[in-house]
C-alpha positions in Angstrom: -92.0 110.2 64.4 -90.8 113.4 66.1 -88.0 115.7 64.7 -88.1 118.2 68.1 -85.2 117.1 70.1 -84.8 120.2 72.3 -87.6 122.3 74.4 -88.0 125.6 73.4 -87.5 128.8 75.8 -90.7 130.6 75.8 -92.2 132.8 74.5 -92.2 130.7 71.1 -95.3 129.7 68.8 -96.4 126.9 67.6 -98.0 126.0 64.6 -100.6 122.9 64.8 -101.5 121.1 61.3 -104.2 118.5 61.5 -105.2 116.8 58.7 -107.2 113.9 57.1 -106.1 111.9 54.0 -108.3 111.6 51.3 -108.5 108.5 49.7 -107.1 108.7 46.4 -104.0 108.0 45.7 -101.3 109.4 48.3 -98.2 109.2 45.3 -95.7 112.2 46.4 -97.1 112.8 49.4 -94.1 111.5 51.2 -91.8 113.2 49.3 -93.1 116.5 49.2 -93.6 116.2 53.0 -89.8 115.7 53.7 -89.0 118.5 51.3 -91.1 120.7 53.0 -89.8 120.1 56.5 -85.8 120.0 55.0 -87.3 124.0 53.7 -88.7 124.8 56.6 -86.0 124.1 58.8 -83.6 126.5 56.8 -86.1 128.9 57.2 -85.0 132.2 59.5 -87.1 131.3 63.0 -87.7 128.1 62.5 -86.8 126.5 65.8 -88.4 122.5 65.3 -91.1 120.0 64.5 -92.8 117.1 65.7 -94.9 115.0 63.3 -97.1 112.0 64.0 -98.4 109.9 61.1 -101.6 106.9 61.7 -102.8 106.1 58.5 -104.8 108.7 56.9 -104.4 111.3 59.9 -101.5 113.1 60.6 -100.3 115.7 63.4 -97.7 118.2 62.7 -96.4 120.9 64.9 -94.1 122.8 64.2 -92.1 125.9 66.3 -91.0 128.9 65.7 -89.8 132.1 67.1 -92.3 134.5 65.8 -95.3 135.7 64.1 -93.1 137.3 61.3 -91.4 134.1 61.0 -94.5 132.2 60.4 -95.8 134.6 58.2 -93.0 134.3 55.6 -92.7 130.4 55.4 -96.7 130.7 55.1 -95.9 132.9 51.6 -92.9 130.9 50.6 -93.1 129.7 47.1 -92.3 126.1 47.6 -95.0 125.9 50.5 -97.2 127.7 48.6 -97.2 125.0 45.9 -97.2 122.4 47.9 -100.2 123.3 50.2 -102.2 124.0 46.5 -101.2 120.4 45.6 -102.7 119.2 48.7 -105.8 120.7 48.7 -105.9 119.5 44.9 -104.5 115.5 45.6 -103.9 114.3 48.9 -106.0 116.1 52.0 -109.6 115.5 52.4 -109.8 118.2 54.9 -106.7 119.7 57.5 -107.0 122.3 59.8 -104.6 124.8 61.0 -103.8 126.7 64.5 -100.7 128.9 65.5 -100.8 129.4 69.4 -98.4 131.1 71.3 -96.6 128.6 73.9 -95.7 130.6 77.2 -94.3 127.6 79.0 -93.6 124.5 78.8 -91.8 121.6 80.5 -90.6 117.5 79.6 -90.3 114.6 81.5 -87.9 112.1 79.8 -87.1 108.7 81.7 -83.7 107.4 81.7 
């Protein structure tokens, strides 16, 4: 599944969650998921997201225009709950990198 529809002008960042499923139970983690992208994409800066789910690994990249902007979704509330509740019920381990993407290009086949 991939939200991005547009590419970016650069300089723009890019924030690159990896992560592993436990395997518990996975009730909510859908939801809370699609909540947490509807939040992020109100967020000042937030310019898009791609997101690929296999099973019990997932990739998740979203853009944004700045540091600053990264920054504050990182200590919103909401996020902040939900990335507790993750550690707590539904990741068996993630990890995080925020790069800064100075060019870029697409190929899309008509």
């Amino acid at each position: 599944m991939s939200n991005a529809t547009t590419v970016h002008e650069p300089p723009y960042y890019a924030v690159i969650f990896t992560s592993k499923m436990g395997t518990g139970e996975d009730e909510g983690y859908g939801t809370m998921a699609e909540q947490m992208v509807a939040l992020a994409s109100n967020q000042k800066g937030f310019l898009g997201i791609d997101n690929v789910q296999d099973g019990k690994l997932g990739i998740m990249v979203s853009y944004w225009d700045s540091i600053e902007a990264i920054q504050q979704w990182r200590e919103h509330t909401a996020h902040k709950v939900a990335k507790q509740k993750g550690k707590n019920e539904w990741y068996k381990g993630y990890s995080l990198k925020i790069c800064k993407v100075e060019k870029n290009y697409s190929f899309e086949k008509e």
